[in-house]
C-alpha positions in Angstrom: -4.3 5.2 -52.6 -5.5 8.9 -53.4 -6.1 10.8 -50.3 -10.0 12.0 -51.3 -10.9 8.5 -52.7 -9.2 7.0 -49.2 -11.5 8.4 -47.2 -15.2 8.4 -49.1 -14.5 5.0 -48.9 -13.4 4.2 -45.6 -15.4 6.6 -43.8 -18.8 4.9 -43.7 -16.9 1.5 -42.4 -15.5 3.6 -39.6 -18.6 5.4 -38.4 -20.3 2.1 -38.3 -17.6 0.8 -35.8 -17.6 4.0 -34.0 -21.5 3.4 -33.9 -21.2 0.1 -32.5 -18.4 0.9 -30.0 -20.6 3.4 -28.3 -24.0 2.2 -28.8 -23.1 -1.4 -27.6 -21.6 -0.8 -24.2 -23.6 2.8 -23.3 -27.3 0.6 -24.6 -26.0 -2.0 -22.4 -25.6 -0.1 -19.7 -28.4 1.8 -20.2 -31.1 -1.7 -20.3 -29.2 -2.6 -17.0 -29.0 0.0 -14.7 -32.1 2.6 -15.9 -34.7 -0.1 -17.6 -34.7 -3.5 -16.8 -33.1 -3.6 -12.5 -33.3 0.0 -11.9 -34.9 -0.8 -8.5 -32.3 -3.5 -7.8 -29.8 -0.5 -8.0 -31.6 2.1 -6.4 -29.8 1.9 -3.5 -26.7 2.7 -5.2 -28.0 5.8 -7.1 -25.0 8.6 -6.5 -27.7 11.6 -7.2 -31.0 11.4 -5.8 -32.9 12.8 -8.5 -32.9 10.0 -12.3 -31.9 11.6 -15.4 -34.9 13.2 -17.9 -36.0 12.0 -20.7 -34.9 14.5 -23.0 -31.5 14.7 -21.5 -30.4 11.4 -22.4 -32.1 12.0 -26.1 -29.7 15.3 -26.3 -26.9 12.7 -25.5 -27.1 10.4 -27.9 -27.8 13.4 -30.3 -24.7 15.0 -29.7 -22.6 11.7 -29.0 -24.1 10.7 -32.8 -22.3 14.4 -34.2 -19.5 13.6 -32.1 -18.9 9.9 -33.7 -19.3 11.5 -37.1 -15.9 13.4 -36.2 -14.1 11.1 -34.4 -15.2 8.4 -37.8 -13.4 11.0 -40.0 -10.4 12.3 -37.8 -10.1 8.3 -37.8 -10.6 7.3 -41.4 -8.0 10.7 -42.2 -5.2 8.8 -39.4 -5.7 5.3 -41.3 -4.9 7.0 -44.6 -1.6 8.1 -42.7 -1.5 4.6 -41.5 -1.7 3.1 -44.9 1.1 5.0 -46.2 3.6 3.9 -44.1 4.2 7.3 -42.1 3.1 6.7 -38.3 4.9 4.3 -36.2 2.1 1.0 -36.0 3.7 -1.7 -36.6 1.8 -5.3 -37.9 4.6 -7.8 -36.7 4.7 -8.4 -33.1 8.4 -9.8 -33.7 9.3 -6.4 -34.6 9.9 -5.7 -31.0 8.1 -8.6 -28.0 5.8 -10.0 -26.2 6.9 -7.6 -23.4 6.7 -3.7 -25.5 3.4 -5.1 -26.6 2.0 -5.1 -22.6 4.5 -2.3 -21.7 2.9 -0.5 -24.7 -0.4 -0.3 -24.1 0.7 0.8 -20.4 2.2 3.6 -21.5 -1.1 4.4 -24.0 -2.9 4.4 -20.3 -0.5 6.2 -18.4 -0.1 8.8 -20.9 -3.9 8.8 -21.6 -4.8 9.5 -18.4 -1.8 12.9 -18.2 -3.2 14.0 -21.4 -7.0 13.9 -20.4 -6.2 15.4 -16.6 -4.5 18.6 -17.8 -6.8 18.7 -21.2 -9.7 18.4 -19.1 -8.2 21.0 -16.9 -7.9 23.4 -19.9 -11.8 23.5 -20.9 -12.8 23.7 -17.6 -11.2 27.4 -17.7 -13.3 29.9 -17.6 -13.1 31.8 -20.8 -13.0 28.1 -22.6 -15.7 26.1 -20.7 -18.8 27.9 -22.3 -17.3 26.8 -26.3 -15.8 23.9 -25.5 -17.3 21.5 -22.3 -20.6 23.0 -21.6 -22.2 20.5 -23.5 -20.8 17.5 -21.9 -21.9 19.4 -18.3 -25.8 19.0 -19.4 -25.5 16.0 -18.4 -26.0 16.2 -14.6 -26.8 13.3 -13.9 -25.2 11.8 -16.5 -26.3 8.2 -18.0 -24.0 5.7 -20.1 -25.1 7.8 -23.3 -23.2 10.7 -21.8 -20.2 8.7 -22.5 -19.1 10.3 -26.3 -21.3 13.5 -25.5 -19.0 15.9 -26.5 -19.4 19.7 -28.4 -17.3 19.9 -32.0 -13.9 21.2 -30.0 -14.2 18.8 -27.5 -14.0 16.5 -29.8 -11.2 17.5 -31.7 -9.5 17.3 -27.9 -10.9 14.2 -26.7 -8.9 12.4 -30.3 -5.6 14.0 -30.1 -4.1 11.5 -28.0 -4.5 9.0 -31.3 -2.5 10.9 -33.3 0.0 11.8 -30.8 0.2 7.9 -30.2 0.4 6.4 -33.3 2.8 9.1 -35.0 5.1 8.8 -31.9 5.0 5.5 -30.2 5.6 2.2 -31.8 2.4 0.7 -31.7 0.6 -2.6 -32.4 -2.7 -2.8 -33.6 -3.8 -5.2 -30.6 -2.0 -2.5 -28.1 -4.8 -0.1 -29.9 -7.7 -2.6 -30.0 -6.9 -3.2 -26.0 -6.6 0.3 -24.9 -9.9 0.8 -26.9 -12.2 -1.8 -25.4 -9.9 -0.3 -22.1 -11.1 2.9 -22.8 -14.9 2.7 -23.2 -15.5 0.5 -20.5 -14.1 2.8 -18.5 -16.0 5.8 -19.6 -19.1 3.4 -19.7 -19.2 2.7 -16.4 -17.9 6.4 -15.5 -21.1 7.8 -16.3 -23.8 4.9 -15.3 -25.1 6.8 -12.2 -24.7 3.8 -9.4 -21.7 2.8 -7.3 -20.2 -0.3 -7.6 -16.8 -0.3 -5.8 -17.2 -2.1 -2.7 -17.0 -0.4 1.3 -13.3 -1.3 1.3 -12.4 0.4 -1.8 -10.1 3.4 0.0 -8.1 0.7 1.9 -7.0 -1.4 -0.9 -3.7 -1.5 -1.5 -3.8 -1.1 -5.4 -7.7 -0.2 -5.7 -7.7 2.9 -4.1 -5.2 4.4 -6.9 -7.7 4.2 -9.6 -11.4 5.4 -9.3 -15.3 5.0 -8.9 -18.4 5.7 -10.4 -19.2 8.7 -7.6 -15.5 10.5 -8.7 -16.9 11.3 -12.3 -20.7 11.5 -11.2 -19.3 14.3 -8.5 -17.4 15.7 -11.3 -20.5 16.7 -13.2 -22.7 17.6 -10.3 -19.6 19.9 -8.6 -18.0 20.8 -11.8 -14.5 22.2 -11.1 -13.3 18.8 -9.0 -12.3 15.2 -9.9 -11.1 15.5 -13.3 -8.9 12.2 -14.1 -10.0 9.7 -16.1 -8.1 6.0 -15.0 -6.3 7.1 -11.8 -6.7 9.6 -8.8 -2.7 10.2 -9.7 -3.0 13.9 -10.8 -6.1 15.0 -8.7 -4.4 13.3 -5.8 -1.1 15.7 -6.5 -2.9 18.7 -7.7 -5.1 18.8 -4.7 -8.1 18.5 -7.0 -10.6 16.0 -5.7 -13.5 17.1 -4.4 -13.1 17.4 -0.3 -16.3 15.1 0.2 -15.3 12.4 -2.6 -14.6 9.7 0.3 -17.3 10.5 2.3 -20.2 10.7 -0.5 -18.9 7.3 -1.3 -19.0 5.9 2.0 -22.4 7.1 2.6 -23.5 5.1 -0.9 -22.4 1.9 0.7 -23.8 3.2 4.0 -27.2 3.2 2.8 -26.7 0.6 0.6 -26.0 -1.9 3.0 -29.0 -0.3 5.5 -31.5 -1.6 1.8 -29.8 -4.8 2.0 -30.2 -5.4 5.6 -33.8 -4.5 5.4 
């Protein structure tokens, strides 16, 4: 299929999904924790202040230009896809059960490297103002802050698809997986409550990955916390913020004082 004809007329399907994907988990989210049981969850609240009005409408105005881009840097990848010149594959006999789980563990792993040192890059000084700014409006953040991103930012945030798809052998499940993956954890990243439990720094396998207070500090703090699915790199680069485990221990602190009383 023609290249121009390809994507006028896969472009509206995709920004429709894109739509749905954001809208459906962030709304969610949004009904849950800030409408319908905000006072259920107000002892979890990370910052004490609730977000503004007119904050979360500037985040689902940007997140809306945002899924515009990512529908057409998607809809230009699946023209690539259909022409047989990536490396997705349709058969899962084509390799196993076992590349399809170690597959999408690799899309994580390397996921997570890719958006530690990107995320590293706009926070530099001369690129922050162009390229991250906008998503650092969002202080405190809600679940519409999730695809709030500025044009570049954008362009970032998709370039692990690419390097995916025309690298690593890849099933469409792997992708539909690491996507519903994905956006729950970005979801819940930005809802504004904590909902790791007390014993969260002691589990053996828990304490590797993160909470809602990591990314919340990263947008109050700014230069701090900057992983995604693991405390891996910030753990090795010295980058969490120094009071990360105490923040969250005073959460549960007064959260269990509000359930007590």
């Amino acid at each position: 299929m023609e290249f121009t004809y390809f994507i006028k007329q896969y472009f509206i399907i995709y920004a429709l999904i894109f739509f749905c994907y954001y809208l459906i988990p962030a709304g969610s989210c949004y009904l849950l924790f800030h409408v319908v049981n905000k006072n259920k969850w107000e002892s979890r609240r990370i910052q004490n202040r609730p977000p503004k009005k007119n904050s979360v409408l500037r985040e689902i105005k940007t997140s809306l230009i945002a899924i515009s881009l990512f529908s057409l840097y998607t809809t230009i990848l699946c023209y690539f896809i259909s022409i047989g010149k990536t490396r997705l594959y349709l058969s899962v006999s084509d390799h196993s059960i076992g590349y399809l789980v170690l597959s999408l563990l690799i899309f994580i792993v390397v996921q997570d490297t890719y958006f530690y040192w990107t995320h590293r890059f706009m926070h530099l000084k001369k690129i922050f103002p162009y390229v991250h700014r906008s998503h650092h409006l969002s202080n405190p953040p809600t679940p519409f802050a999730t695809l709030n991103f500025g044009v570049w930012e954008t362009i970032i945030e998709f370039g692990i698809y690419p390097l995916m798809i025309f690298f690593v052998p890849l099933h469409p499940i792997t992708i539909g997986i690491f996507l519903i993956y994905n956006v729950t954890i970005n979801t819940a990243g930005h809802i504004g409550y904590e909902l790791m439990p007390r014993s969260f720094f002691n589990h053996p396998i828990l304490k590797y990955g993160l909470t809602v207070t990591h990314h919340d500090m990263h947008h109050s703090k700014v230069n701090c916390n900057y992983g995604i699915y693991f405390s891996f790199w910030d753990r090795i680069m010295h980058t969490n913020h120094a009071d990360y485990e105490s923040t969250f221990m005073q959460l549960k602190n007064k959260s269990s004082i509000k359930k007590e009383n």
